[in-house]
C-alpha positions as CSV (number, residue, x, y, z in Angstrom):
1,X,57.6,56.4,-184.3
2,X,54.1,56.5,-184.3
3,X,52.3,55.5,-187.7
4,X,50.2,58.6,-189.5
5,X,46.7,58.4,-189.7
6,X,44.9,56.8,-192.5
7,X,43.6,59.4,-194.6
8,X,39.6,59.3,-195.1
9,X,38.0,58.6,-198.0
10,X,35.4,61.4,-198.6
11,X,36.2,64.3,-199.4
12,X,34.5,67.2,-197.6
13,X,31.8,70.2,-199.5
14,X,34.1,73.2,-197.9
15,X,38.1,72.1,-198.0
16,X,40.4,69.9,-200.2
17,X,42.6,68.6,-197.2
18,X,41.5,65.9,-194.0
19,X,40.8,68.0,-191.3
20,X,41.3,67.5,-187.6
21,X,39.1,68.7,-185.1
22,X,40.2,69.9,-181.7
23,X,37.1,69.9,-180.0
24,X,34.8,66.8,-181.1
25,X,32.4,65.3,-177.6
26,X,30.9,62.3,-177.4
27,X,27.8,61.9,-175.3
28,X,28.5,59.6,-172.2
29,X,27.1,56.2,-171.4
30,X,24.9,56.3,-168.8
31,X,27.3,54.1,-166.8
32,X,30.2,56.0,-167.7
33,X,31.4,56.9,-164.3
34,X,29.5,54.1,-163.2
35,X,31.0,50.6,-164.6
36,X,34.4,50.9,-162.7
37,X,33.6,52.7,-159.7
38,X,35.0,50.7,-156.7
39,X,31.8,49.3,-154.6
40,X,32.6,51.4,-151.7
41,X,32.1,54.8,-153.2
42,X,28.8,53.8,-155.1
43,X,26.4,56.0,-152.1
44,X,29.3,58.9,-152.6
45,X,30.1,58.8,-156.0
46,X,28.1,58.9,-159.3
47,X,24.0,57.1,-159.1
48,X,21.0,57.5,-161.0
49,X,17.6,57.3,-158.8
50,X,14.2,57.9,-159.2
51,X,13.0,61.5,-158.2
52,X,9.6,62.7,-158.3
53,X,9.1,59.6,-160.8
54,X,11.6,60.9,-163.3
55,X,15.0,59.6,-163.6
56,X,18.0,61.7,-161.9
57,X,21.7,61.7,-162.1
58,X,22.7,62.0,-158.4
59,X,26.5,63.0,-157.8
60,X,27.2,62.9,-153.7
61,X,24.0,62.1,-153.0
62,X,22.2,65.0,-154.9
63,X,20.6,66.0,-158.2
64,X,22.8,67.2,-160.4
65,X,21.7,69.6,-163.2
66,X,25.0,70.5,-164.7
67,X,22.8,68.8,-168.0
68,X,19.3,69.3,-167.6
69,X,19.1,65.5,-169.4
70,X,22.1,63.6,-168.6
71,X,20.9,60.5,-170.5
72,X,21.1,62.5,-173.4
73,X,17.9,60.6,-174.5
74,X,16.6,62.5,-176.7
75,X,19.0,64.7,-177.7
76,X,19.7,68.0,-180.0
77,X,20.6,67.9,-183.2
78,X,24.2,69.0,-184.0
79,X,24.7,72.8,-184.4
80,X,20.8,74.0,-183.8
81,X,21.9,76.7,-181.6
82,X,24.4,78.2,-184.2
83,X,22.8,81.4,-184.8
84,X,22.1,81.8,-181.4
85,X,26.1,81.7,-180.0
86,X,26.6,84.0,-183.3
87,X,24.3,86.9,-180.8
88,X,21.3,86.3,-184.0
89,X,17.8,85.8,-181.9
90,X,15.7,88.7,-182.9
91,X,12.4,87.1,-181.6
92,X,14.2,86.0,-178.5
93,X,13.1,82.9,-178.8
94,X,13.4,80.7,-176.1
95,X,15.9,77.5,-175.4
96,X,13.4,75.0,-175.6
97,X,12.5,76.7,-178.6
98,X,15.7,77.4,-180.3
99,X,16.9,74.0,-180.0
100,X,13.8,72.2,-182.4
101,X,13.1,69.1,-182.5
102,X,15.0,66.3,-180.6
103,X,16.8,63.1,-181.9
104,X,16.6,59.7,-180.0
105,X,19.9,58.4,-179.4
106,X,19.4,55.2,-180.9
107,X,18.9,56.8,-183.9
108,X,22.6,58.2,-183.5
109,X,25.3,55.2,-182.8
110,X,28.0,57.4,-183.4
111,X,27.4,59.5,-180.4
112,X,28.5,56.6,-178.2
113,X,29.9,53.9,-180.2
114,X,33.4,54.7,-181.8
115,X,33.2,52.2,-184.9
116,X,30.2,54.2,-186.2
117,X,31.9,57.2,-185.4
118,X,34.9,56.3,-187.6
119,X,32.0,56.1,-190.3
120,X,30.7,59.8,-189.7
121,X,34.2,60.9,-189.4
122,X,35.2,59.6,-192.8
123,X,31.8,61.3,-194.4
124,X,33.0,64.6,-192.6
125,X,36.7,64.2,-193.6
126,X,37.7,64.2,-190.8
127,X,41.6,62.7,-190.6
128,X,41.7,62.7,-186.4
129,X,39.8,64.6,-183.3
130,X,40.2,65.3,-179.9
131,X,37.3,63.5,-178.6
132,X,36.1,65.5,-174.9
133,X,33.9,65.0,-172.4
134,X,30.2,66.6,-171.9
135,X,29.4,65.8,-168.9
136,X,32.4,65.1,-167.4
137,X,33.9,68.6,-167.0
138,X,30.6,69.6,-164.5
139,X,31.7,67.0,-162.3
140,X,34.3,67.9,-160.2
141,X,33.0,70.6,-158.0
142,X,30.2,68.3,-157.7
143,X,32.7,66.2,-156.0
144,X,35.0,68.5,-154.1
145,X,34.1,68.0,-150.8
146,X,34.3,64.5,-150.5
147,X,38.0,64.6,-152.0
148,X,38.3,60.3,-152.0
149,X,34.7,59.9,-154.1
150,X,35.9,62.1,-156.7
151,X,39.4,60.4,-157.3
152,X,37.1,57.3,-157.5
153,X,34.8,58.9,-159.9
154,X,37.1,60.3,-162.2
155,X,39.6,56.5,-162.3
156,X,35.9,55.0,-163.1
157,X,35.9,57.6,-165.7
158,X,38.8,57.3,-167.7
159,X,38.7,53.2,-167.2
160,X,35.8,53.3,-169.2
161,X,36.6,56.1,-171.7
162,X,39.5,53.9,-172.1
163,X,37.4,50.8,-172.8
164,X,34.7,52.9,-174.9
165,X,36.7,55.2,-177.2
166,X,40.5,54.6,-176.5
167,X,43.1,57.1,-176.1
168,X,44.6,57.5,-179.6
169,X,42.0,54.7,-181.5
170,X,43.3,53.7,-185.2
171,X,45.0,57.2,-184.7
172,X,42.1,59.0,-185.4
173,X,39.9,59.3,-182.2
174,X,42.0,60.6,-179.2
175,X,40.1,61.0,-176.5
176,X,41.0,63.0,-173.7
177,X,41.8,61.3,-169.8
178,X,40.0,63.6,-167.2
179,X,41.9,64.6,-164.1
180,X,41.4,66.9,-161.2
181,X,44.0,68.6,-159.4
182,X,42.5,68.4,-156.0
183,X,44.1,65.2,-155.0
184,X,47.6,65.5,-155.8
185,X,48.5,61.6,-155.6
186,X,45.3,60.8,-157.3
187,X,46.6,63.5,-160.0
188,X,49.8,61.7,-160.8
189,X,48.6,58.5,-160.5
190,X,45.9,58.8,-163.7
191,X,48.2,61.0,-165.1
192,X,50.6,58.1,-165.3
193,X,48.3,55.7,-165.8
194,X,47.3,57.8,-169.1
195,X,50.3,58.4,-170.4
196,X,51.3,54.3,-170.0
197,X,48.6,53.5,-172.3
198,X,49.5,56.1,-175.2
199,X,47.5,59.0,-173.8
200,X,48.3,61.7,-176.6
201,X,46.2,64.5,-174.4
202,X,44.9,65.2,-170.6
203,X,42.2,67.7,-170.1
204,X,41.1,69.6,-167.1
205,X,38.8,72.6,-166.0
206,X,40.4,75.9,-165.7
207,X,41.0,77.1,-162.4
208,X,41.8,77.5,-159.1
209,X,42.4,74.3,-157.1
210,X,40.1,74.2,-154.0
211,X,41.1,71.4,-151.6
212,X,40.1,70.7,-148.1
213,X,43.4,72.8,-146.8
214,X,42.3,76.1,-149.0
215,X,43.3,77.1,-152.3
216,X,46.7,75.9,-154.1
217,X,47.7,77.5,-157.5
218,X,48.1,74.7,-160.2
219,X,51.3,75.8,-160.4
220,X,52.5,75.0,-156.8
221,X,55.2,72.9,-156.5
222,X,53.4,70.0,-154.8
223,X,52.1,69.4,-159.0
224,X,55.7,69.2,-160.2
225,X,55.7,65.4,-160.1
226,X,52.8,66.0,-162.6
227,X,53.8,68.3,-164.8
228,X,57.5,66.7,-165.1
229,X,55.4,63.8,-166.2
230,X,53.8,66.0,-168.8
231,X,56.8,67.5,-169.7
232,X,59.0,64.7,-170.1
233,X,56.5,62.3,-172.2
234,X,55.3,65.2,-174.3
235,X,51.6,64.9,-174.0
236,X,49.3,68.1,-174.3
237,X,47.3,69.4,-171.9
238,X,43.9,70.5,-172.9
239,X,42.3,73.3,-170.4
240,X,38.5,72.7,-171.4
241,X,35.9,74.7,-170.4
242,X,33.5,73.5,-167.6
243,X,32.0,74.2,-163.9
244,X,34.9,75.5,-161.7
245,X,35.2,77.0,-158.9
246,X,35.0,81.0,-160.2
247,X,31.0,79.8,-159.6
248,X,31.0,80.1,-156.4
249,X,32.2,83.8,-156.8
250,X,29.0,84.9,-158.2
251,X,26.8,84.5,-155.2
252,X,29.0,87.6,-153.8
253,X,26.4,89.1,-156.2
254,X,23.4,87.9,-154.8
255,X,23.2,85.3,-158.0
256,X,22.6,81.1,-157.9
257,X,25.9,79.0,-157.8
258,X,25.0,76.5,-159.5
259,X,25.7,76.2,-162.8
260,X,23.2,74.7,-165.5
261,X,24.3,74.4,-169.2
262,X,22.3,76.5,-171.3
263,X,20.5,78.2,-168.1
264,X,23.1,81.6,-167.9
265,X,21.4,84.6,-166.6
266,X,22.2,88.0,-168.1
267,X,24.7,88.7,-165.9
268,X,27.0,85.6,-166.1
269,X,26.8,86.3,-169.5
270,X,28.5,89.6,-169.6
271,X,30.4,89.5,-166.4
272,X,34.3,90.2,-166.7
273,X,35.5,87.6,-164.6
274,X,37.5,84.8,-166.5
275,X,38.6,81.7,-164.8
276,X,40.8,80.8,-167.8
277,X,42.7,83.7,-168.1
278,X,43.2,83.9,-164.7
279,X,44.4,79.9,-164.9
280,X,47.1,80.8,-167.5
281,X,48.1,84.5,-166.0
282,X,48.7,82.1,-163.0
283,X,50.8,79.6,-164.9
284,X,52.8,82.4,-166.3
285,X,53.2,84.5,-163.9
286,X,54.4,81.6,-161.2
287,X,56.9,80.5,-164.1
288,X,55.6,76.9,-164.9
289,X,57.1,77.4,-168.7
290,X,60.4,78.1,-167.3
291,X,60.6,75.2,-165.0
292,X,59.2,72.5,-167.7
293,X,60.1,73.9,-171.1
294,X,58.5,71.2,-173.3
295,X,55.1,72.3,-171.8
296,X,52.2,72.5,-174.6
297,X,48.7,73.8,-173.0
298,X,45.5,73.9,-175.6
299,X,42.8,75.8,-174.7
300,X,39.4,74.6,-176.1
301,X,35.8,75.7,-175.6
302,X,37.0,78.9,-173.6
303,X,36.7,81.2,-176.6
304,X,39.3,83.9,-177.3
305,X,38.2,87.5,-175.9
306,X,40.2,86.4,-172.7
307,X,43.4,86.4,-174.3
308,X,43.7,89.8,-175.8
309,X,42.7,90.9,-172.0
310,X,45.5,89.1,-170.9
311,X,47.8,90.1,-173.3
312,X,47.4,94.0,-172.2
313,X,47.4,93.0,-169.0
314,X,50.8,91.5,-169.2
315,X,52.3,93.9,-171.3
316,X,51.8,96.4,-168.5
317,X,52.8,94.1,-166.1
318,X,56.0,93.3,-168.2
319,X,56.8,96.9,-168.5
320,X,56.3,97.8,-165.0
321,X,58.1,95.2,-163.6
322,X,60.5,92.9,-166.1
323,X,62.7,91.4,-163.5
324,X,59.2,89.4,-162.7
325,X,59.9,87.7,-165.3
326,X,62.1,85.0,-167.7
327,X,61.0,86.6,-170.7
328,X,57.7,89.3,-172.1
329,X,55.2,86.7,-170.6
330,X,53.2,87.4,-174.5
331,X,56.3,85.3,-175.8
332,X,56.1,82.6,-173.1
333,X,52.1,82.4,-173.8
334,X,52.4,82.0,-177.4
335,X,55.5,79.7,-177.5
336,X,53.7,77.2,-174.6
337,X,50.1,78.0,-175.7
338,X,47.2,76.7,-178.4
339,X,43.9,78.5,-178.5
340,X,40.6,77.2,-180.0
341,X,38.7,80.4,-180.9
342,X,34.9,80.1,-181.2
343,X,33.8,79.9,-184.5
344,X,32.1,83.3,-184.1
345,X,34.5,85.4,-182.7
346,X,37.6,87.9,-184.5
347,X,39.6,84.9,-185.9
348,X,41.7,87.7,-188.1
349,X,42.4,89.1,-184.5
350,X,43.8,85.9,-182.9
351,X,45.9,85.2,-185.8
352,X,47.5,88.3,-185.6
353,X,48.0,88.0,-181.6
354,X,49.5,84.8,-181.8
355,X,49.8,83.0,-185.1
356,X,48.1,81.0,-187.3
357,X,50.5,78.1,-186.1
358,X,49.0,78.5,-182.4
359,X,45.4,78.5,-183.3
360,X,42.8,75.4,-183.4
361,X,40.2,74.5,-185.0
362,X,37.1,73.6,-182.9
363,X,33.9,72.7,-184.0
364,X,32.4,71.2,-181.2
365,X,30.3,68.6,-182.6
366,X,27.7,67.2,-182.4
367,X,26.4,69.7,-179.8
368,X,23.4,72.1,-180.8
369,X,26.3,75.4,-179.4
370,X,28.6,73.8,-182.2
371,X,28.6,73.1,-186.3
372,X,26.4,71.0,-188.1
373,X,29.4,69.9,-190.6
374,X,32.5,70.3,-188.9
375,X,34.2,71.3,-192.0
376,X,32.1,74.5,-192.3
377,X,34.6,76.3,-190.0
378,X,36.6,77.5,-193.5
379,X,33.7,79.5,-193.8
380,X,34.6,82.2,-190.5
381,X,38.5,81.9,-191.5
382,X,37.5,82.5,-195.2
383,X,35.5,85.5,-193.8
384,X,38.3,87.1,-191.5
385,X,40.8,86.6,-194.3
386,X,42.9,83.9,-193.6
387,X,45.2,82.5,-196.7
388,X,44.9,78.8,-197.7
389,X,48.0,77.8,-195.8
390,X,46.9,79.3,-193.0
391,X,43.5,77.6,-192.7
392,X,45.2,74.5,-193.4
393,X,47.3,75.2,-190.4
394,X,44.4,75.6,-188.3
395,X,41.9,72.9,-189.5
396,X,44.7,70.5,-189.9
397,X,48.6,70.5,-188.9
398,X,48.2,72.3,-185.6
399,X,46.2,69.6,-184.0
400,X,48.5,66.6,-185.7
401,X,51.3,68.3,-184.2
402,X,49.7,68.2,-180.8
403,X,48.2,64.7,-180.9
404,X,51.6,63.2,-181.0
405,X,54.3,63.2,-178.6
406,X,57.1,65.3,-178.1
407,X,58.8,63.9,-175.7
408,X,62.0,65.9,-173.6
């Protein structure tokens, strides 16, 4: 039996109770994928080099601008683009702009250094996190071509996430393996490794799986090594959001593939394509829940709008056709599924889709898109009505349940 987490010592300015924060980032070392990357996949792999006299991050030989600054040096202070992910920019201000002025990291040892982070955590109440990647999750498509250079990059990766944060540190700070479903034996191999050294969660980008023989649904059952592995030790799988492969789709309409954070033209922004939905429809309707029972699946930093789209969509689909199925697929989604709404969006809504008990809290610090105080998040539950219990559920006890194992 695992031992509960110490409980902090400070009490927070917004709730009475520790909370637990499903979606916390650190910002990586610059050597991160770096420091255990095997010598022959240093040219093919992750670099830094000197371009036009600045320093680049070079990922298969080329500049990569899935961070505009990937040394994170300086860096934006935590929740100063609040009001703008709340749609509030009347003087359409730009980026640059919006984001103020910029902290050097040496000035912020928590960002990268998991003792001082303890401290902050304990000043923001904060009982445990899920600790994810920012760069990390624009990675992978970076890589997919050269399918042995990114199964290096991503065992450097975790190696040194492992030696930098750990994956369930003093119980409090669980950060998050990073695995890619393009190599399948590469896949169950970290997978395994993880879950050996008291992994408590695996994340991955949403998605279709592009390998060098076409496209494979995550679902197929070359993956059920993996996700009996899941299964049976009764780690959670957190779906994060990140660069997949639904951005190559967009140059159909005449846009750039390449994605940049914080760089989304107008239509990107308010296009209806959703690679997350379409990763869990494909779960569901390929009957992963019904093969591996003791699945849990959290999605974080993929909003919410998707899944009432989903939800109609299946409800049809159920009606039309319910021999396609074990069970109404809604039942299947919100027995199997966690969702981590943003903090702007119809909270009242998702609880009444799919539960208080299924919904996490997410505050995605200390990125400018996120919350200044993690704790401030009562404030959007207080505002769509959500009872004390009920917020506790969501700030607290749903991600406790999922940071420890259920094994089958």
């Amino acid at each position: 039996m695992t031992a509960a987490a110490p409980t902090p010592a400070h009490k927070s300015d917004y709730v009475d109770f520790p909370i637990f924060d499903c979606d916390n980032h650190y910002y990586e070392a610059t050597d991160a994928f770096i420091r255990h990357l095997e010598p022959e996949f240093r040219s093919r792999a992750m670099q830094w080099g000197e371009v036009d006299g600045k320093r680049r991050f070079l990922v298969g030989g080329k500049v990569n601008r899935f961070i505009p600054n990937p040394t994170f040096d300086p860096v934006s202070k935590p929740g100063a683009l609040d009001e703008y992910f709340r749609g509030r920019n009347p003087k359409g201000a730009g980026v640059v702009e919006l984001f103020g002025e910029l902290d050097a990291m040496a000035d912020h040892p928590e960002y990268r250094d998991r003792e001082a982070r303890l401290q902050v955590m304990d000043e923001q109440n904060m009982q445990g996190a899920i600790f994810l990647p920012t760069l990390g999750v624009g990675m992978e498509q970076a890589l997919r071509n050269d399918v042995p250079a990114l199964g290096a990059a991503f065992r450097a990766f975790n190696r040194w996430l492992e030696e930098d944060w750990g994956f369930a540190y003093k119980e409090r700070i669980y950060a998050a393996p990073l695995l890619s479903f393009i190599d399948v034996d590469n896949l169950i191999a970290e997978a395994q490794w993880a879950i050996e050294r008291d992994a408590r969660f695996l994340v991955v980008v949403p998605g279709p799986v592009i390998t060098p023989a076409g496209g494979v649904s995550p679902a197929d059952p070359i993956y059920d090594p993996f996700w009996s592995m899941v299964n049976e030790a009764g780690v959670t799988l957190v779906v994060h959001g990140g660069d997949s492969y639904y951005s190559t789709y967009v140059a159909d309409w005449g846009e750039p593939t390449e994605f940049q954070a914080f760089k989304s033209s107008p239509f990107r922004a308010i296009a209806s394509w959703s690679n997350v939905q379409d990763y869990f429809a494909n779960l569901i309707a390929h009957r992963l829940f019904e093969r591996y029972p003791n699945l849990r699946l959290a999605s974080i930093e993929t909003g919410s709008d998707w899944v009432f789209h989903l939800f109609d969509k299946m409800k049809k689909s159920f009606g039309q056709t319910p021999n396609a199925y074990p069970e109404d697929p809604r039942e299947t989604f919100a027995r199997h599924v966690w969702v981590s709404p943003y903090y702007e969006e119809d909270l009242g809504a998702m609880r009444e889709l799919i539960g208080a008990d299924h919904i996490l809290m997410g505050s995605d610090w200390p990125h400018a898109e996120g919350l200044a105080d993690p704790a401030a998040y009562i404030k959007d539950l207080d505002n769509n009505g959500f009872s004390y219990d009920d917020a506790k559920l969501v700030m607290r006890d749903n991600g406790l349940f999922l940071a420890q194992r259920r094994p089958a």
